[in-house]
LOBAKOL-170946 format. One record per residue (C-alpha): residue number from 1; x negated, y negated, z. Coordinates in steps of 0.05 Angstrom, whole numbers, plus 5000, padded with zeros to 4 digits. Layout:
REM residues N
+------+------+------+------+
| resi |   px |   py |   pz |
+------+------+------+------+
|  NUM |    X |    Y |    Z |
...
+------+------+------+------+
END
This chain:
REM residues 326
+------+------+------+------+
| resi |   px |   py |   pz |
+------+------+------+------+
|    1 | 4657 | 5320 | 1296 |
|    2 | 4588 | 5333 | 1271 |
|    3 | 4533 | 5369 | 1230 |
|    4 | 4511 | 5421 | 1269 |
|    5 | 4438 | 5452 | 1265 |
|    6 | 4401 | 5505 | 1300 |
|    7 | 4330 | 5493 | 1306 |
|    8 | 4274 | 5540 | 1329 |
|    9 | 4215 | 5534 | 1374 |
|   10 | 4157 | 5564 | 1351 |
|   11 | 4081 | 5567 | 1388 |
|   12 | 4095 | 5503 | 1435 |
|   13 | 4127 | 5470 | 1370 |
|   14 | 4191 | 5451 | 1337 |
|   15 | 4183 | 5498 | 1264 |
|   16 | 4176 | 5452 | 1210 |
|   17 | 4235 | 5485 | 1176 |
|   18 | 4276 | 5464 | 1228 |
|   19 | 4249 | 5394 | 1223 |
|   20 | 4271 | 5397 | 1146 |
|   21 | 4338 | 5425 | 1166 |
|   22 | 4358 | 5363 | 1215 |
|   23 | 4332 | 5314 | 1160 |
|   24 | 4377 | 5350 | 1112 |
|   25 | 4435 | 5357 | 1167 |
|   26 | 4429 | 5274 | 1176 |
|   27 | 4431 | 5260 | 1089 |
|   28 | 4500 | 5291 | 1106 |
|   29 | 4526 | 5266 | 1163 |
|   30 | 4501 | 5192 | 1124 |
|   31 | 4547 | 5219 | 1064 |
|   32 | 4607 | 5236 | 1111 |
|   33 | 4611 | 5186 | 1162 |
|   34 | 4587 | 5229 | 1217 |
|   35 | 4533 | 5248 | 1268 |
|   36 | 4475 | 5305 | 1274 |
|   37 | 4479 | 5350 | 1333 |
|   38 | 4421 | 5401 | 1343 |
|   39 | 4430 | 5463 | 1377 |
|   40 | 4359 | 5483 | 1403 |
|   41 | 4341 | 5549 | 1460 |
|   42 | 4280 | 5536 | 1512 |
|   43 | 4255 | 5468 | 1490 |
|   44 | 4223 | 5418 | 1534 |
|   45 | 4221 | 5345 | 1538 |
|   46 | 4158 | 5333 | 1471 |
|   47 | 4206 | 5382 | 1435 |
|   48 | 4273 | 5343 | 1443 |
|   49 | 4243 | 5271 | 1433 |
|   50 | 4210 | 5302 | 1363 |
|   51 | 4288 | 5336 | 1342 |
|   52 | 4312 | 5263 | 1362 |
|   53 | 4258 | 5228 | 1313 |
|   54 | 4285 | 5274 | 1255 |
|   55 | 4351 | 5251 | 1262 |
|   56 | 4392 | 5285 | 1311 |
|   57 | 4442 | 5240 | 1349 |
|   58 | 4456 | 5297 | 1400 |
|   59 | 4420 | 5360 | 1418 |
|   60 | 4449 | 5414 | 1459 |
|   61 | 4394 | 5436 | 1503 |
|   62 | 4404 | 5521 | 1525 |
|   63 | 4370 | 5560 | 1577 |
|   64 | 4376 | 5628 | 1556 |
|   65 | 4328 | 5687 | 1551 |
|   66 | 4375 | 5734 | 1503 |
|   67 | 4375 | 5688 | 1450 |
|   68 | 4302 | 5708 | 1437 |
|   69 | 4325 | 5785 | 1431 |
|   70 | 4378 | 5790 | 1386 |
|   71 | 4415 | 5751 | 1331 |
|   72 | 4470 | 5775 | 1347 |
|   73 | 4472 | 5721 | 1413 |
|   74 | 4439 | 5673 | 1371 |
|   75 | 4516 | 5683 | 1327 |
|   76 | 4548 | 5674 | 1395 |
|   77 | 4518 | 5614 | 1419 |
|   78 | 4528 | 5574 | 1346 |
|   79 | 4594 | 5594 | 1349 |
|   80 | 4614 | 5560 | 1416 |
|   81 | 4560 | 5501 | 1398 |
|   82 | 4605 | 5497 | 1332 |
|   83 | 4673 | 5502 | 1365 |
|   84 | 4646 | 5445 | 1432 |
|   85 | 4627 | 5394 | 1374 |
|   86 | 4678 | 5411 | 1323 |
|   87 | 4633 | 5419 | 1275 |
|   88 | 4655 | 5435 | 1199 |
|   89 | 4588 | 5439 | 1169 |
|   90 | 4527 | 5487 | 1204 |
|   91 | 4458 | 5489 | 1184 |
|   92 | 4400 | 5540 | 1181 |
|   93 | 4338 | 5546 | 1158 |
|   94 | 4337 | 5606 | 1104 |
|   95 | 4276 | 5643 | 1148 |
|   96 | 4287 | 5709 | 1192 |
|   97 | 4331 | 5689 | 1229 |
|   98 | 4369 | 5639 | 1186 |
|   99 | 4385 | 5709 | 1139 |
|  100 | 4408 | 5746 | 1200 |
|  101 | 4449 | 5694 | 1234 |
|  102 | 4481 | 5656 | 1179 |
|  103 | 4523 | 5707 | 1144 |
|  104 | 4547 | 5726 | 1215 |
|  105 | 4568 | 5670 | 1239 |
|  106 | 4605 | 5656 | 1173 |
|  107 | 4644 | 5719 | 1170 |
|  108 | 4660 | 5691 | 1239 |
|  109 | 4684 | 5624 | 1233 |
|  110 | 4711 | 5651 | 1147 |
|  111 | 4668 | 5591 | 1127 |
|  112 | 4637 | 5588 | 1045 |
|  113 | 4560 | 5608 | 1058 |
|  114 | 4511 | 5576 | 1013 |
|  115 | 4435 | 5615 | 1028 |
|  116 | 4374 | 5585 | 1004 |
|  117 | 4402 | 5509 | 0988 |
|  118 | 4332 | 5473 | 0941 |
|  119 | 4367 | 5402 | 0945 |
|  120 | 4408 | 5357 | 0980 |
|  121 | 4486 | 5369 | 0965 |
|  122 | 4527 | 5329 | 0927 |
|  123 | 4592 | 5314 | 0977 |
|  124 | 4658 | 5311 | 0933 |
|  125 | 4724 | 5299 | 0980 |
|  126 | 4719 | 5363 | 1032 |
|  127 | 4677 | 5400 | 0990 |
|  128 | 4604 | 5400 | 0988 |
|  129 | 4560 | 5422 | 0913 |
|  130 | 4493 | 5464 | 0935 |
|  131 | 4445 | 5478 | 0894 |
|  132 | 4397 | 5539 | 0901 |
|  133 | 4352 | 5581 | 0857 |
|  134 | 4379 | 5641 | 0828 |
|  135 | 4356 | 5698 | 0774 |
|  136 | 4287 | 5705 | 0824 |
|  137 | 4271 | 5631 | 0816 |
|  138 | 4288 | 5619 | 0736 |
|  139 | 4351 | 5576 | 0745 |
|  140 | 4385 | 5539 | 0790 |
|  141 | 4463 | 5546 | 0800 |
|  142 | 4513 | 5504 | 0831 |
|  143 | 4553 | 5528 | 0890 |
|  144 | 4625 | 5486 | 0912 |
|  145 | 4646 | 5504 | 0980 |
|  146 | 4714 | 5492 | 0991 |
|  147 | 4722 | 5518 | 1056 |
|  148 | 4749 | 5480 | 1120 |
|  149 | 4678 | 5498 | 1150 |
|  150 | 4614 | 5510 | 1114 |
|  151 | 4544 | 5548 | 1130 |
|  152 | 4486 | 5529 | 1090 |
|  153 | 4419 | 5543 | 1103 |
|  154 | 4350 | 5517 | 1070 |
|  155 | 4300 | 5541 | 1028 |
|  156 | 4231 | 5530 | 1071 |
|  157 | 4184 | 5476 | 1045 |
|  158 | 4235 | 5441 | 1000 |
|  159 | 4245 | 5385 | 1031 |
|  160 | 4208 | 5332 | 1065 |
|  161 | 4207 | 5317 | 1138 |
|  162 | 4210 | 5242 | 1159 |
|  163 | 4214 | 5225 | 1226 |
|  164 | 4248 | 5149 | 1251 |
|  165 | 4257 | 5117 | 1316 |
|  166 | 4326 | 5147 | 1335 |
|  167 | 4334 | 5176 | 1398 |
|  168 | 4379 | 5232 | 1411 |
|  169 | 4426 | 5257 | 1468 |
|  170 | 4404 | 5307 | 1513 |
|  171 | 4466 | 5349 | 1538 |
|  172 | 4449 | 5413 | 1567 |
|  173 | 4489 | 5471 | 1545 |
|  174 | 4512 | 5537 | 1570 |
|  175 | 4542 | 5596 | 1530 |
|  176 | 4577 | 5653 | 1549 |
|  177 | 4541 | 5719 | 1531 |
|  178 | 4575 | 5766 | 1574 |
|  179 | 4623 | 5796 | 1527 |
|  180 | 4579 | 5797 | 1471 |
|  181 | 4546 | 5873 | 1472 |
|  182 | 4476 | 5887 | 1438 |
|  183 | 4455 | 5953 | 1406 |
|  184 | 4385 | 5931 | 1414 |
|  185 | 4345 | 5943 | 1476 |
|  186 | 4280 | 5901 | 1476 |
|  187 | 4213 | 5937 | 1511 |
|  188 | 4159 | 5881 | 1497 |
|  189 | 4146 | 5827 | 1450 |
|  190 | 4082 | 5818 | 1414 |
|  191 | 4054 | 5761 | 1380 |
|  192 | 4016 | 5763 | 1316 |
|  193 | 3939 | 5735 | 1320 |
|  194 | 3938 | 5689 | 1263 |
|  195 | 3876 | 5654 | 1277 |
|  196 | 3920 | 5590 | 1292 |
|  197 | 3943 | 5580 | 1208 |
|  198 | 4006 | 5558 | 1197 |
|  199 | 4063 | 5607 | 1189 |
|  200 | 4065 | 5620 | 1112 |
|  201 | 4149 | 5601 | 1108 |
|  202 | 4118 | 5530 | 1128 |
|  203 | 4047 | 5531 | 1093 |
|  204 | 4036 | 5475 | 1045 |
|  205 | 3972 | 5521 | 1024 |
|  206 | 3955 | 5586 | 1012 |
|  207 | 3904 | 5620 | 0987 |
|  208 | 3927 | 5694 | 0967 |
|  209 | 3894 | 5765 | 0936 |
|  210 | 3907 | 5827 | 0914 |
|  211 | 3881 | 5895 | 0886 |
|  212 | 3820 | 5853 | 0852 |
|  213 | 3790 | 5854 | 0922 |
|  214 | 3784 | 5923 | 0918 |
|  215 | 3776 | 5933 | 1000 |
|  216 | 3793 | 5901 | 1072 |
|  217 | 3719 | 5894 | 1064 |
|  218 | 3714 | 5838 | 1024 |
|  219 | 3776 | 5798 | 1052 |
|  220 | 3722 | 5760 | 1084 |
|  221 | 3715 | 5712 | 1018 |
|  222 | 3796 | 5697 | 1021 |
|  223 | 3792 | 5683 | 1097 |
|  224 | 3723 | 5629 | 1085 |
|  225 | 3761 | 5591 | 1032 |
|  226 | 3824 | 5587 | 1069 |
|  227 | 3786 | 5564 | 1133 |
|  228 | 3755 | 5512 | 1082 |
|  229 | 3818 | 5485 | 1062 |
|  230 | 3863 | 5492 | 1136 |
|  231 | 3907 | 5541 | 1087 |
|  232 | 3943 | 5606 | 1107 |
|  233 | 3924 | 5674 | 1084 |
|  234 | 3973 | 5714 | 1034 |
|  235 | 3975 | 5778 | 0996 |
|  236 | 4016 | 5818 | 0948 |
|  237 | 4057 | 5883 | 0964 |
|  238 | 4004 | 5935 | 0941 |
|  239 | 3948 | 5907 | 0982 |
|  240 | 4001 | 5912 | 1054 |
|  241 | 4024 | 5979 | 1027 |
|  242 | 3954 | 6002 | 1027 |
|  243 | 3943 | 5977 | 1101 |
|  244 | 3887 | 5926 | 1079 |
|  245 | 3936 | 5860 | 1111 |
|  246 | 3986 | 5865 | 1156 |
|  247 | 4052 | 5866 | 1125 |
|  248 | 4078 | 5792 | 1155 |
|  249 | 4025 | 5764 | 1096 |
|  250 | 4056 | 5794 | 1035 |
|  251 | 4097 | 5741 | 0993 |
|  252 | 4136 | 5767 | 0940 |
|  253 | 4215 | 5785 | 0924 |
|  254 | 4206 | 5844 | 0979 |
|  255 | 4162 | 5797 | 1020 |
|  256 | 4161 | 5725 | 1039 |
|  257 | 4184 | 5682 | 0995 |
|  258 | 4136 | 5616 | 0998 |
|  259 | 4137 | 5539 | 0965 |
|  260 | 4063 | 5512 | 0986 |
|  261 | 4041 | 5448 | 0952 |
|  262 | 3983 | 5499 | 0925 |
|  263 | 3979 | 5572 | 0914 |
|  264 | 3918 | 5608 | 0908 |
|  265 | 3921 | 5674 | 0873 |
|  266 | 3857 | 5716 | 0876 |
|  267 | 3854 | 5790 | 0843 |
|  268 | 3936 | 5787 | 0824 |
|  269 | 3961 | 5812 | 0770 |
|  270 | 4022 | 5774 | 0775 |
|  271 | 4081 | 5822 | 0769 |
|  272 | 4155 | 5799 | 0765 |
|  273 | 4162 | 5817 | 0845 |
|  274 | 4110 | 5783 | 0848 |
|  275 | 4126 | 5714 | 0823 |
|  276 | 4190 | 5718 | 0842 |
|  277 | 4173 | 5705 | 0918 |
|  278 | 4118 | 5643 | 0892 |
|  279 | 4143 | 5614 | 0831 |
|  280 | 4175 | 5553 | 0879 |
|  281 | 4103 | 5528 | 0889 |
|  282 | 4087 | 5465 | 0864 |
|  283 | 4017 | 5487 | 0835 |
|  284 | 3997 | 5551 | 0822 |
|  285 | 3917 | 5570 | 0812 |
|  286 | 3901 | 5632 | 0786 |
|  287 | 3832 | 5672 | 0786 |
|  288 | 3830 | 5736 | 0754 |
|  289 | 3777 | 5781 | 0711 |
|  290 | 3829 | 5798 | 0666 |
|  291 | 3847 | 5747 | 0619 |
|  292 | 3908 | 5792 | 0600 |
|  293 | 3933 | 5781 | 0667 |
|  294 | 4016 | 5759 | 0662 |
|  295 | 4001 | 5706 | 0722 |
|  296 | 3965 | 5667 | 0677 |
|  297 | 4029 | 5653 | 0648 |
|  298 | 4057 | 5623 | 0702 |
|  299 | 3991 | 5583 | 0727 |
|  300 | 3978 | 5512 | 0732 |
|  301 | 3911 | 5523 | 0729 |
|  302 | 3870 | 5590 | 0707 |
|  303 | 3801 | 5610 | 0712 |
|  304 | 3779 | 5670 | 0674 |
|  305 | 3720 | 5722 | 0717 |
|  306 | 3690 | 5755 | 0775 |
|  307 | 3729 | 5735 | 0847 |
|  308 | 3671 | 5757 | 0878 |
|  309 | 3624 | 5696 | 0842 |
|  310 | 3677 | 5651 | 0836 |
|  311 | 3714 | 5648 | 0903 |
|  312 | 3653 | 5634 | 0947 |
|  313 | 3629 | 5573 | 0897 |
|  314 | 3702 | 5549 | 0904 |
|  315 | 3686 | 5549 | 0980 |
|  316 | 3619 | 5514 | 0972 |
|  317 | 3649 | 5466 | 0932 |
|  318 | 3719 | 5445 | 0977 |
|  319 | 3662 | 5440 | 1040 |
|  320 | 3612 | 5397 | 0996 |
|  321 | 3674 | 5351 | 0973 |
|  322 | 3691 | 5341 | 1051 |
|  323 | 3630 | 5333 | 1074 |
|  324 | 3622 | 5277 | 1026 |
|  325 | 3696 | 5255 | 1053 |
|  326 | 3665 | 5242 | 1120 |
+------+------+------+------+
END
């Protein structure tokens, strides 16, 4: 019997979420007397030695191309990982595929399905106490699972990854896909140039912008300060409706839904939608002409005039300060 958690490989590298999701998967196998198995898809050796470090005991190594096409195998091969290790508790991160795969695999195996988990759970007897953000991120409720098996999956960027000395288990692992039939017929896959930033689910900084901007034309003052600071570039819905970003950088309730160490909001109004998807963030700065603006509310720190002045000082001033670093 173990805690069972799919991980993802992402770019050459184990995603930080999934990093975050064995560390939480090994606080509860510490709580129930058990071990951490990870269930990981195309990994090589660098890959499985880091899953090891973040506490994984066991990690059940699969070969197999569909699982990068559908969910719908992804469901498939959790289940038989589940059902080879006995597993009564599964983990996911609460990212693309974590939303897709999750609720599946729970109808599946009728287990209680906790989405979005912000700390670590509270084990009491066979059930486990989850806490996650609810109301768009003004409260927190309290979820008991009582089922015989449960699903949870993790909030990105809410909790910390620390990596040990353990090694884990290699066991390669094959599923059987054959009777599992998929609607969806994949042409070609295509892979977003992001200039090598860090996928916003993982960012620890962003620096984000809106209508204030005015045009594409002047993104060029968002993408020099988050060059400045090795953050990732954000937006809000209007300015992805409106074809200025691509639509993989809006955060919001309709968008991605983010927890950086620091959020940058440039030109945002700061709409309910808005905050909804940013409001985990552990600082919030916001720069805005209009001193009206409801973000301000909800900022850490505010500063009160032109983007177009401001924003490129800022930039000066984060190269001057590491400059000086060195």
């Amino acid at each position: 019997m173990s805690v069972l958690v799919y991980t993802e490989i992402n770019k050459g590298r184990v995603k930080k979420a999934s990093l975050e999701c064995v560390n939480y998967a090994k606080k509860i196998a510490e709580l129930t007397g058990t071990t951490v198995t990870a269930v990981v898809n195309n990994a090589d050796l660098a890959q499985l030695e880091e899953l090891g470090k973040a506490g994984a005991n066991k990690i059940l190594s699969i070969k197999n191309e569909k699982l990068n096409t559908d969910s719908i195998y992804i469901t498939a091969a959790v289940e038989q990982a589940a059902n080879a290790e006995n597993s009564k508790t599964i983990i996911f991160a609460f990212d693309i595929t974590g939303k897709s795969v999750a609720p599946r695999l729970s109808a599946k195996l009728k287990a209680g399905l906790v989405a979005g988990a912000v700390d670590y759970p509270v084990v009491n007897g066979n059930t486990l106490e989850v806490k996650k953000n609810v109301f768009s991120g003004k409260a927190t409720a309290v979820y008991t699972i009582h089922t015989d098996v449960k699903v949870i999956s993790l909030l990105p960027n809410s909790f910390p990854v620390v990596f040990g000395a353990n090694a884990a288990n290699v066991v390669d692992f094959s599923v059987d896909l054959g009777a599992v039939q998929s609607k969806i017929v994949v042409k070609e896959l295509k892979t977003n140039s992001d200039g090598g930033m860090v996928p916003l689910p993982e960012a620890e900084l962003v620096v984000s912008a809106g209508r204030g901007l005015k045009g594409p034309e002047h993104w060029g003052i968002i993408e020099d300060l988050a060059k400045s600071l090795n953050a990732t570039t954000a937006c809000s819905r209007p300015v992805a409706d409106m074809h200025w970003r691509p639509h993989h950088e809006h955060v919001g309730q309709t968008g991605v839904a983010i927890r950086p160490n620091l959020y940058i909001a440039v030109g945002i109004s700061g709409a309910i939608q808005h905050l909804a998807g940013v409001n985990g963030s552990k600082t919030i700065v916001v720069i805005n002409n209009d001193k009206e603006a409801p973000f301000f509310k909800s900022a850490d720190y505010g500063i009160i005039g032109d983007a177009f002045t401001i924003v490129p000082k800022l930039t000066e001033a984060v190269k001057k300060f590491k400059a000086n670093q060195n």
